[in-house]
C-alpha positions as CSV (number, residue, x, y, z in Angstrom):
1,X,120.5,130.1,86.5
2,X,122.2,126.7,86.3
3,X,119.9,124.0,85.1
4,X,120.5,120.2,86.1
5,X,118.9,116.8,84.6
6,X,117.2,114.2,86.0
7,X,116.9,110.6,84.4
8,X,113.9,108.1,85.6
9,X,114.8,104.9,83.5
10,X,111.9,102.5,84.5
11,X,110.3,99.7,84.2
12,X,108.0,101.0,81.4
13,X,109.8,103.9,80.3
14,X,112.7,106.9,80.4
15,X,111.7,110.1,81.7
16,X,113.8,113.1,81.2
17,X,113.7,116.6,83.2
18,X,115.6,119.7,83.0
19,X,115.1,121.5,85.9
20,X,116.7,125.7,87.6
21,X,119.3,123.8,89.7
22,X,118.3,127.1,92.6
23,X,114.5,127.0,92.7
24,X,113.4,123.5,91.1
25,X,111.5,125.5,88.6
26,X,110.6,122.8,85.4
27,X,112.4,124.0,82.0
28,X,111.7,121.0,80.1
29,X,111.2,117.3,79.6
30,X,110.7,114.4,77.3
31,X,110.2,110.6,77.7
32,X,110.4,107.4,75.3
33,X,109.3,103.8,76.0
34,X,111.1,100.5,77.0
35,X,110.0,97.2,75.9
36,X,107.7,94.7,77.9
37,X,108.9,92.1,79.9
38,X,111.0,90.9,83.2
39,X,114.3,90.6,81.0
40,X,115.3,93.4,78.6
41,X,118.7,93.7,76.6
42,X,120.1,97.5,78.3
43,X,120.6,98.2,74.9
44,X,117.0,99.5,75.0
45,X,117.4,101.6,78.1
46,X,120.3,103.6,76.4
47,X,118.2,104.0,73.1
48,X,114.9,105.2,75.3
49,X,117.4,107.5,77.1
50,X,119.1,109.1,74.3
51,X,115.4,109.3,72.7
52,X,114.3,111.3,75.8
53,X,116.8,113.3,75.9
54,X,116.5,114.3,72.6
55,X,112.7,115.1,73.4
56,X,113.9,117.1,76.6
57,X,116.3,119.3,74.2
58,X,119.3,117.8,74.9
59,X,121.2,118.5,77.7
60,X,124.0,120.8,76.3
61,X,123.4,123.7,78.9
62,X,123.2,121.6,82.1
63,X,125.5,121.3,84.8
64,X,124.6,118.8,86.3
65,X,122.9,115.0,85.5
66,X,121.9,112.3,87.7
67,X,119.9,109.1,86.6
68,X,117.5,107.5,89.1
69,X,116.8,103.7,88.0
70,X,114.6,100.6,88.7
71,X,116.1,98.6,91.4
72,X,118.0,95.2,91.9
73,X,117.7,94.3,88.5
74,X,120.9,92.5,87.1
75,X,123.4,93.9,84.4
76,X,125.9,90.9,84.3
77,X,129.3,92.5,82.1
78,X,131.8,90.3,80.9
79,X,135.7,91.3,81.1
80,X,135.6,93.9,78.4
81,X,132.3,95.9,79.5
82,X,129.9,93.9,77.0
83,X,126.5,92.7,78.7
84,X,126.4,89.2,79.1
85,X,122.9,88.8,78.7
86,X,119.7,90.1,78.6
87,X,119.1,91.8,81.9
88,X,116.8,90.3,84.2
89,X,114.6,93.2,86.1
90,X,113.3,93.5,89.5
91,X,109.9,92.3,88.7
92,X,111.3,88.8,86.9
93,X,109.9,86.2,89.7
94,X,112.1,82.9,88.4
95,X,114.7,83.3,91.2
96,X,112.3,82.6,93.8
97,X,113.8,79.1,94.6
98,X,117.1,80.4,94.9
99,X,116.6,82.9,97.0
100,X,114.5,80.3,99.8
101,X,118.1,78.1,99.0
102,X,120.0,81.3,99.7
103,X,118.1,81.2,103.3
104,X,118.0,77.6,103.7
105,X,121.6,77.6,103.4
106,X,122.1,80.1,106.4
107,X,119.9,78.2,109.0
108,X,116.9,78.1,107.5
109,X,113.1,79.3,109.0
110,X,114.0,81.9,111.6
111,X,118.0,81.5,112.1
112,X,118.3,81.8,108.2
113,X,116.1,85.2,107.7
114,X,117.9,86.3,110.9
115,X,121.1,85.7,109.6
116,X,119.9,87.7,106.2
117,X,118.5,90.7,108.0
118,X,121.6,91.1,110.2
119,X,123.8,90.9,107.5
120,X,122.6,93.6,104.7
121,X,119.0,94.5,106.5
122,X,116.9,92.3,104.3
123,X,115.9,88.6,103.5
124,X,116.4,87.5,100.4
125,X,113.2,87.4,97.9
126,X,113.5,86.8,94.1
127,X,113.3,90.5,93.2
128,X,116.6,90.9,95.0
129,X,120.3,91.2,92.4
130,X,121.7,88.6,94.7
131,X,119.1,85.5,93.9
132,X,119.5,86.5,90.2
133,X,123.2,85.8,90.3
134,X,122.2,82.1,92.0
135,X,119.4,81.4,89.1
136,X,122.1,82.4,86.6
137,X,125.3,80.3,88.1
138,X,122.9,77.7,87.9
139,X,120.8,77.3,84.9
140,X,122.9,79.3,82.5
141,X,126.0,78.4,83.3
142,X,128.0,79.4,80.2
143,X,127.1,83.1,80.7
144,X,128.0,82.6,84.3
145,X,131.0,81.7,83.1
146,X,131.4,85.2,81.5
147,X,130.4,87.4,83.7
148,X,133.2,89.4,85.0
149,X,131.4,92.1,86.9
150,X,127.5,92.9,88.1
151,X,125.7,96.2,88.3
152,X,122.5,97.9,88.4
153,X,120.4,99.5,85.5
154,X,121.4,103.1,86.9
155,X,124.7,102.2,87.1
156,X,125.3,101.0,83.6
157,X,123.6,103.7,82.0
158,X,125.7,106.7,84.3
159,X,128.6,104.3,83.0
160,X,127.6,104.6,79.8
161,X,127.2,108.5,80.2
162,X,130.5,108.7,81.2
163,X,131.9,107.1,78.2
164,X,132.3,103.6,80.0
165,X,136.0,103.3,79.7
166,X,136.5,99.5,81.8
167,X,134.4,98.1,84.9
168,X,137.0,100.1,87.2
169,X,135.1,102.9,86.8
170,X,131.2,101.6,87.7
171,X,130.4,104.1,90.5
172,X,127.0,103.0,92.5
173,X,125.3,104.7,95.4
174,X,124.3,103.5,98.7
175,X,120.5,103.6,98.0
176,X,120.8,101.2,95.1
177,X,123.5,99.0,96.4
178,X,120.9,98.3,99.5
179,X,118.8,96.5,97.3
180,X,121.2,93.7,95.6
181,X,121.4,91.3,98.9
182,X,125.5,91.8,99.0
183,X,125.9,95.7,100.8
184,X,125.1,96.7,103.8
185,X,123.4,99.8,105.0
186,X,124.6,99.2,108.6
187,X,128.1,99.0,107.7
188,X,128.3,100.9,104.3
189,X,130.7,98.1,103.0
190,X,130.0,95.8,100.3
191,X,129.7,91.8,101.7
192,X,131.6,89.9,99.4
193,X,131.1,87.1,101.3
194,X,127.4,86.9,100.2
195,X,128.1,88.0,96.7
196,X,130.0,84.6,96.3
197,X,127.7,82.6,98.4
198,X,125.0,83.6,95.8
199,X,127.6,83.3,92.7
200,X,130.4,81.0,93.5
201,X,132.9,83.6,92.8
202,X,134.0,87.0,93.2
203,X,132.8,89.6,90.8
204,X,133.7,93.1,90.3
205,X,131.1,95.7,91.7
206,X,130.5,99.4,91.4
207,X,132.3,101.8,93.8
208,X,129.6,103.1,96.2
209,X,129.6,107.1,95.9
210,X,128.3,109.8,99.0
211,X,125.3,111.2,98.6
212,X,126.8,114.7,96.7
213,X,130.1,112.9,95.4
214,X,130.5,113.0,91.2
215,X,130.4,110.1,89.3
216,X,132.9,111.8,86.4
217,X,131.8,113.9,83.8
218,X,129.7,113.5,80.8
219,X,131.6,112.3,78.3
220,X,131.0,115.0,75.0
221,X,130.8,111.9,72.4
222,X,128.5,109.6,75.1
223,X,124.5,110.9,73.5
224,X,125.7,112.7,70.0
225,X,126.0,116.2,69.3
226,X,122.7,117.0,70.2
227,X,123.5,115.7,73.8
228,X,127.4,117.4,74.4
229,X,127.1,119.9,77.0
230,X,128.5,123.6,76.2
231,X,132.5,123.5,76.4
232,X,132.6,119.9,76.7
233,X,136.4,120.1,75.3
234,X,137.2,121.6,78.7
235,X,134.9,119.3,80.7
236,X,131.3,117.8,80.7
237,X,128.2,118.3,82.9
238,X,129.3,116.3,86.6
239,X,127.6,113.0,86.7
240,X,125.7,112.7,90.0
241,X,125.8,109.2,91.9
242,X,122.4,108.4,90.8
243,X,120.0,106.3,93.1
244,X,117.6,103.7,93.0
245,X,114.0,104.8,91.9
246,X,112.4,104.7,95.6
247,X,115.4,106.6,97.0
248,X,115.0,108.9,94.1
249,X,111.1,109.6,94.6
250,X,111.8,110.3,98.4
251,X,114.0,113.0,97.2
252,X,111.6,114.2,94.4
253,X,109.2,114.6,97.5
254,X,110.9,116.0,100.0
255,X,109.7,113.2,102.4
256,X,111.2,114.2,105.6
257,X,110.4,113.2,109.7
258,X,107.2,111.5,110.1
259,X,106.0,110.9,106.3
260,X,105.5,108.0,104.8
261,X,105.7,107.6,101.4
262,X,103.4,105.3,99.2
263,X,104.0,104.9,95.9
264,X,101.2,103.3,93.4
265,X,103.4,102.6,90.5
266,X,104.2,99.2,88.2
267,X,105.0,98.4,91.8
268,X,103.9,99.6,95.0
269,X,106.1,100.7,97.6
270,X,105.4,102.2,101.1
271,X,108.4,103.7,102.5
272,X,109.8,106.5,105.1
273,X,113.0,108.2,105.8
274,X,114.9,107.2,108.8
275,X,117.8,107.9,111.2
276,X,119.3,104.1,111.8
277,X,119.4,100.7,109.4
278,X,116.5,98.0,110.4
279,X,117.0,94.8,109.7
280,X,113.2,92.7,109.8
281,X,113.8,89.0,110.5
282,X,110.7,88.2,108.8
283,X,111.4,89.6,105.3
284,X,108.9,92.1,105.5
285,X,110.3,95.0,105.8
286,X,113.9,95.7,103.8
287,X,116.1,98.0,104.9
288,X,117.3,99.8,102.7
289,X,119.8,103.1,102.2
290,X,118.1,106.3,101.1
291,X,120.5,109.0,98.8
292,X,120.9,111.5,101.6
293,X,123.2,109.1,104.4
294,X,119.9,108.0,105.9
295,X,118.0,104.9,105.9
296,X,114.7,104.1,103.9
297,X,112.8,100.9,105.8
298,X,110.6,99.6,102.8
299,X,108.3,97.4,101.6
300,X,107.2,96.5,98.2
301,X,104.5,94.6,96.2
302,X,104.2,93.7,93.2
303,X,100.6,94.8,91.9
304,X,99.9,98.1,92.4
305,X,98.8,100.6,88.9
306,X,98.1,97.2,87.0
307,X,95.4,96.3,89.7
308,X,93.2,99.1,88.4
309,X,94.0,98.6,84.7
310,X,93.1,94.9,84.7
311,X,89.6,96.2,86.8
312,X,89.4,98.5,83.8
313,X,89.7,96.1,81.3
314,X,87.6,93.7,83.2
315,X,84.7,96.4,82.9
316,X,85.7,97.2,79.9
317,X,85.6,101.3,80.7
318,X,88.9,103.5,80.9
319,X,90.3,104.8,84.1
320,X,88.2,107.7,84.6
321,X,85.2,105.5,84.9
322,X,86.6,103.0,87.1
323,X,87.1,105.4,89.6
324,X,83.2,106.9,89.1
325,X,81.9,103.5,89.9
326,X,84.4,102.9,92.3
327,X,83.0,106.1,94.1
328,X,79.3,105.1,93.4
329,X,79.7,101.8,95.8
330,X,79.7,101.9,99.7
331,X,82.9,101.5,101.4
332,X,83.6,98.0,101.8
333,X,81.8,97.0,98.9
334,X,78.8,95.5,100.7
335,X,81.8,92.7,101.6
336,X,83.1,92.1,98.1
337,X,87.1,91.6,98.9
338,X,89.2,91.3,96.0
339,X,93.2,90.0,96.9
340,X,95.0,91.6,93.9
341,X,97.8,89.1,94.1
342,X,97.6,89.2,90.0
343,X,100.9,88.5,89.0
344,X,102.1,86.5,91.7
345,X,103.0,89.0,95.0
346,X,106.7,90.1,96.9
347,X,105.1,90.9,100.2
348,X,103.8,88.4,101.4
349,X,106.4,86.8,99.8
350,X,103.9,84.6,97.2
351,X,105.6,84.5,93.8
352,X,103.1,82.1,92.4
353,X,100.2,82.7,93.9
354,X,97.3,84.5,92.1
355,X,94.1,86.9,92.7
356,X,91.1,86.2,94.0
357,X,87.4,87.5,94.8
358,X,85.5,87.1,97.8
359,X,82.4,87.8,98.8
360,X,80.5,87.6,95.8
361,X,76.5,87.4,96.0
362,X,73.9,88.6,93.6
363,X,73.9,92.3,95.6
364,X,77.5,92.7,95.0
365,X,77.7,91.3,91.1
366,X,77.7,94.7,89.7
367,X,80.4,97.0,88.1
368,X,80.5,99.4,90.9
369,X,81.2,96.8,93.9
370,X,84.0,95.3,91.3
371,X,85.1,98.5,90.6
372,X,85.4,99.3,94.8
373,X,87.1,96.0,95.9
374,X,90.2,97.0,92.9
375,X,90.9,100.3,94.6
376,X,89.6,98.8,98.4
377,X,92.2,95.7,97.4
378,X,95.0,97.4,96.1
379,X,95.2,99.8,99.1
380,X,94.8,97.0,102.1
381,X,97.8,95.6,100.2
382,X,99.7,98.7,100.8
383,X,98.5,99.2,104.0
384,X,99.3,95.9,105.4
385,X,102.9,97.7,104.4
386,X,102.2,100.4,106.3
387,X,101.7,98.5,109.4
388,X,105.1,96.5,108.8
389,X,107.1,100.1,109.2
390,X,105.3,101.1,112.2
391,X,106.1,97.9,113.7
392,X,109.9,98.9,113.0
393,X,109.3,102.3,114.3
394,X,108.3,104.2,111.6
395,X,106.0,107.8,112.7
396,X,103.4,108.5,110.8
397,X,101.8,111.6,110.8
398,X,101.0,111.7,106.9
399,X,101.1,109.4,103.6
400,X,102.3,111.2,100.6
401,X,100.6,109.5,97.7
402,X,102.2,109.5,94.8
403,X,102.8,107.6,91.0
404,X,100.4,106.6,88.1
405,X,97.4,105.1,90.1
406,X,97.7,108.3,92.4
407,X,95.9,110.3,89.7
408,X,92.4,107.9,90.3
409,X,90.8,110.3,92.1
410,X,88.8,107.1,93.5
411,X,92.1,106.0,95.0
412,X,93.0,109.2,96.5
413,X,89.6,109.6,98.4
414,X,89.7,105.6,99.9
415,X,93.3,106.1,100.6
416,X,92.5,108.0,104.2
417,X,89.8,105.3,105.3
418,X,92.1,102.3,104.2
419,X,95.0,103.9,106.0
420,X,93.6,105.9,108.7
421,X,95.6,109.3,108.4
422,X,95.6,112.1,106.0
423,X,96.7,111.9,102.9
424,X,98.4,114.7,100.8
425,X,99.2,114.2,97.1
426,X,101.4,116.2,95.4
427,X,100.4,117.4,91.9
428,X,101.4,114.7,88.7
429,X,104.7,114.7,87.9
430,X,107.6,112.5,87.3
431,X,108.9,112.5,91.2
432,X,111.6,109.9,90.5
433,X,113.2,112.1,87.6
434,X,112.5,115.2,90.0
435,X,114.6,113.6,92.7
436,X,117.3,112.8,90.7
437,X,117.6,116.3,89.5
438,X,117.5,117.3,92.7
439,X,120.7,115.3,93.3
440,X,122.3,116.7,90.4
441,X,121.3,120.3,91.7
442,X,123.0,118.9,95.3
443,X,126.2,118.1,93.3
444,X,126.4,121.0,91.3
445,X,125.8,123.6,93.9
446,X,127.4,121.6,96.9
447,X,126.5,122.0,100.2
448,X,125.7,120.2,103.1
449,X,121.9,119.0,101.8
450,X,120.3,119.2,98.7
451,X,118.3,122.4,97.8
452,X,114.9,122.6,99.5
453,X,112.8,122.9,96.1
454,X,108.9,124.4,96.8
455,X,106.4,121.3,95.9
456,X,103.4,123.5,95.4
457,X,99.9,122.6,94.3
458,X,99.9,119.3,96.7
459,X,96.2,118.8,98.1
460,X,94.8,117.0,101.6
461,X,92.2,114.1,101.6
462,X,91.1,113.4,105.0
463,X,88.1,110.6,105.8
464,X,87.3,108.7,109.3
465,X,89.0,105.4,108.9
466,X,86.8,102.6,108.0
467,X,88.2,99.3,110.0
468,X,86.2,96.7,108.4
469,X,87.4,97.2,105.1
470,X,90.9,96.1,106.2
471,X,88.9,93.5,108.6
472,X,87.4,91.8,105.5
473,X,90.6,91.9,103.4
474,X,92.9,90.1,106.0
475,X,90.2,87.6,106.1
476,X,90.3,87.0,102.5
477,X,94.1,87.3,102.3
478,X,94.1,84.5,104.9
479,X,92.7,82.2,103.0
480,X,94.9,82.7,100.3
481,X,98.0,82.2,102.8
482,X,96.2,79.2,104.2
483,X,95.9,78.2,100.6
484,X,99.6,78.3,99.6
């Protein structure tokens, strides 16, 4: 019975499972926290890890360990390996500018999203590595100065668990290096062109691995004794590529022909598993890599779980409650519309703009219509996503639900009547983590796929689709977009 290990280092946290490399079975787990913030030192993503490992048991009798990581954030290393600078995360909104210059400068309007699109399979937004390399050339030019090398958080931390001998040995895969603005998913090749458009020089970047190929080995001294594998003297656990967190989850699902995949998270993402690249001229959409040598169309905004806890806090009643009253309103909310564009938004591409409520009469000033809008609000935003993959030629038979707001059982009953398919939600579990132990199983037993792990417990919500709720919230939006 093998075991393997998969890593979720997040935005808010490291996650940590040990899981029967042949069945998927759970053995163990443990987490640990990461600080606030849009900028964090990777110091504390290797202190949260080593803490979560330790929680987990350590990993001495796995085979196998693959970390799955937030995407596009920047790790800038200087010539020696040493982090330049704090680094700044995917969710850090202060490159917006460069990344309009970064289309500008390619045609501009149309021609310069075109030429974006074409080129890697997305249009440059400020979550994006690339338009964090611009903001730093430009406003902190003595670290630019230093940088030697970029990566990604789940490359530097698989670095670092393989003993991060010199920037030679960064090893990437093509999931994650989709999301920095300089790879392409079409090609498979690495545009340097772009990276030194967006820097002004050539940098090193991380080899890009196949979905099953080894990153190295684990090096015995890399977490402490607690972490050395058994017989690390003759050779550590096999590193597994590791993948960006979206690519990850899709694994940790099993998301396969016709499912698309929404994910209520510090983010939310709504994405499916396809055959050939897409490349969106209007930004919507990017197309990214997934971590089997398919494609994973995408789009992402940036309020999602947070919408329901500032509701929460708003009402000043926990989770559990929110969703009670959310249930105890009619759908539509008797036309309250709240736009949960709360800290600023990545699709529509709106970095500053902020929330708003609409529709707001004496009938409808009461916890429960407040409490409806959140969940109404929050879901119309992923929705509108949903319609941008259809209109690439996404299927959609299902919507797997999954991440922290997925637990709201008020979010899980709306979901079919703002979406208008069934909905299946797999039990609670850590499905970025899972995904990346999944792709340590797929390197440790080899093969041609990765094992086909049971997901058992998932249940169906089905409703009749209710149009004007998603009437009433592109109305509202509009006047946002109008506004800005």
């Amino acid at each position: 019975m093998p075991l393997v290990a998969g890593v979720d280092s997040s935005t808010q946290s490291c996650k940590v499972v040990v899981r029967d490399a042949e069945t998927g079975a759970l053995v163990r787990q443990g987490r640990a926290p990461h600080p606030d913030g849009t900028e964090v030192d990777p110091a504390a993503w290797w202190t949260a890890l080593r803490a979560a490992v330790d929680a987990a048991g350590g990993l001495a009798d796995v085979a196998a360990v693959s970390v799955g990581g937030q995407q596009h954030g920047m790790v800038a290393l200087d010539e020696t390996g040493r982090v330049v600078r704090p680094a700044l995360l995917w969710n850090d909104t202060r490159s917006a500018d460069a990344a309009a210059d970064l289309v500008e400068e390619a045609g501009g309007g149309e021609t310069g999203r075109r030429f974006w699109a074409d080129a890697v399979g997305s249009v440059p937004v400020a979550s994006f590595t690339a338009t964090k390399l611009r903001w730093l050339a430009r406003h902190e030019p003595e670290h630019a100065d230093r940088v030697a090398a970029v990566c990604l958080p789940h490359d530097w931390l698989t670095w670092r668990l393989a003993g991060a001998s010199d920037l030679g040995t960064l090893r990437t895969d093509r999931g994650d290096a989709s999301g920095t603005g300089y790879w392409s998913p079409a090609t498979g090749k690495y545009r340097f062109d772009l990276l030194e458009r967006a820097f002004g020089r050539r940098l090193a970047v991380p080899a890009v691995l196949g979905p099953a190929e080894t990153a190295g080995e684990l090096h015995p001294a890399a977490l402490g004794t607690d972490g050395v594998p058994a017989g690390a003297a003759a050779g550590g656990a096999l590193l597994g590529p590791g993948t960006g967190d979206n690519a990850a989850a899709a694994l940790g699902v099993g998301a396969g022909p016709g499912d698309v995949v929404v994910s209520i998270g510090t983010s939310g993402t709504v994405f499916s598993v396809a055959e050939g690249p897409s490349a969106d001229a209007t930004g919507i959409v990017a197309g990214f890599a997934d971590a089997t040598g398919r494609f994973l169309p995408l789009v992402c905004t940036l309020n999602a779980a947070r919408v329901l806890d500032a509701a929460a806090s708003m009402l000043r009643v926990g989770l559990d409650e929110l969703a009670d009253l959310a249930l105890a309103a009619p759908p539509g909310a008797d036309g309250l519309v709240l736009v949960p564009y709360l800290e600023g938004e990545r699709t529509p591409n709106r970095p500053t703009a902020t929330g708003a409520v609409h529709g707001l009469t004496l009938r409808t000033s009461t916890p429960a219509h407040l409490a409806r809008a959140a969940v109404e609000g929050l879901l119309c935003a992923l929705a509108d996503g949903l319609d941008a993959l259809v209109a690439q030629g996404a299927e959609v038979r299902r919507v797997i639900l999954v991440g922290g707001g997925a637990r709201s059982v008020a979010v899980r009953r709306i979901a079919p009547q703002v979406f208008g398919c069934p909905v299946v939600v797999p039990p609670p579990g850590e499905y970025v983590a899972d995904g990346a132990a999944r792709q340590a199983a797929w390197v440790a037993l080899g093969g041609d796929a990765p094992p086909g792990w049971r997901l058992d417990g998932t249940e169906e919500y089905a409703a009749e689709a209710v149009p004007a709720i998603r009437e009433r919230y592109a109305a509202a939006r509009g006047l946002i977009l109008e506004r800005d």
